[in-house]
C-alpha positions as CSV (number, residue, x, y, z in Angstrom):
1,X,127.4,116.5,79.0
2,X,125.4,117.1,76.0
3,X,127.1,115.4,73.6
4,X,125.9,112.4,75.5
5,X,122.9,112.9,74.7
6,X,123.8,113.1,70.8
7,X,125.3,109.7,71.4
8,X,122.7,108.0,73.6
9,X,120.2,109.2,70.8
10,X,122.1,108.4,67.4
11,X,122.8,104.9,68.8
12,X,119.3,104.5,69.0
13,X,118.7,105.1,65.2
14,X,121.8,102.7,64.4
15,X,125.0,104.6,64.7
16,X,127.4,104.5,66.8
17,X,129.3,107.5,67.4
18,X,132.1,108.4,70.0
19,X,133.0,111.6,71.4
20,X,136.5,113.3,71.5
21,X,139.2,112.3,69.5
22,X,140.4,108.1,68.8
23,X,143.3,109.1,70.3
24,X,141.8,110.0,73.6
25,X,138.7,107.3,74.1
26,X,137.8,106.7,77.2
27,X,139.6,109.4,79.0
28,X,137.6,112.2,81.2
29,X,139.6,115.2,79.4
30,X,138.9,116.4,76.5
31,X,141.4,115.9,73.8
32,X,145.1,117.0,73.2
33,X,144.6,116.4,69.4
34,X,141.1,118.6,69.1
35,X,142.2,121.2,71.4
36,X,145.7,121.2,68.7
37,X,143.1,122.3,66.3
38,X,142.2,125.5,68.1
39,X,139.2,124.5,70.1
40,X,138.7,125.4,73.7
41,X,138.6,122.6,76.4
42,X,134.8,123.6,77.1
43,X,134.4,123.5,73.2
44,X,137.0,120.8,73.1
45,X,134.1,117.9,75.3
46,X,131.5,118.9,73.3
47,X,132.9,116.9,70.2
48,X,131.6,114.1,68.6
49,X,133.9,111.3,66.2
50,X,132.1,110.0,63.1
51,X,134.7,107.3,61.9
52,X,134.1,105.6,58.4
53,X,135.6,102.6,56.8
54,X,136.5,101.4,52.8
55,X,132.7,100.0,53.0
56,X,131.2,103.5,54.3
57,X,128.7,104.7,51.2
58,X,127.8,108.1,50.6
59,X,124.1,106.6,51.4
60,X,125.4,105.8,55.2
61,X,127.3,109.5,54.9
62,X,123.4,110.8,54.1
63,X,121.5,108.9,56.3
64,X,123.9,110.2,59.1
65,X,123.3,113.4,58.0
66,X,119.3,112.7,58.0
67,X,120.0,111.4,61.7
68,X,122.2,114.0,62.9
69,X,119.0,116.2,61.4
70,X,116.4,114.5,63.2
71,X,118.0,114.5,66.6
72,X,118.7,118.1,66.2
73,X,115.1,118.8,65.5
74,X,114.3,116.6,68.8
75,X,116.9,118.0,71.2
76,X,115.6,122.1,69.7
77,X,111.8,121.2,70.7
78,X,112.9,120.2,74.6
């Protein structure tokens, strides 16, 4: 799906991101705990994780966001 796409192309800039929920990695269907919050299942697959830990800085936090931006800008000019 797309969201692969996100992931296939964030990796390449140095972050590694999942999609779906932690609870549900590595299964096909899209997650019990996502769809809990009100998403459809079609909205429910197109989810990515972003996981941090106690070393995450706000500077990783920004330069995800400056990724997340880029890739965005990318994917709008196919």
């Amino acid at each position: 799906g797309g969201q692969q796409r996100w992931v296939v192309k964030l990796d390449k800039l140095g972050f590694a991101v999942s999609t779906g929920s932690a609870c549900s990695s590595g299964k096909e269907e899209p997650s019990h705990v996502i769809a809990a919050m009100g998403y459809s299942p079609r909205e429910a697959v197109r989810a990515l994780r972003f996981s941090s830990g106690w070393e995450t800085s706000e500077a990783d936090w920004a330069a995800l966001l400056e990724a997340l931006q880029r890739v965005h800008g990318d994917m709008r000019k196919v």
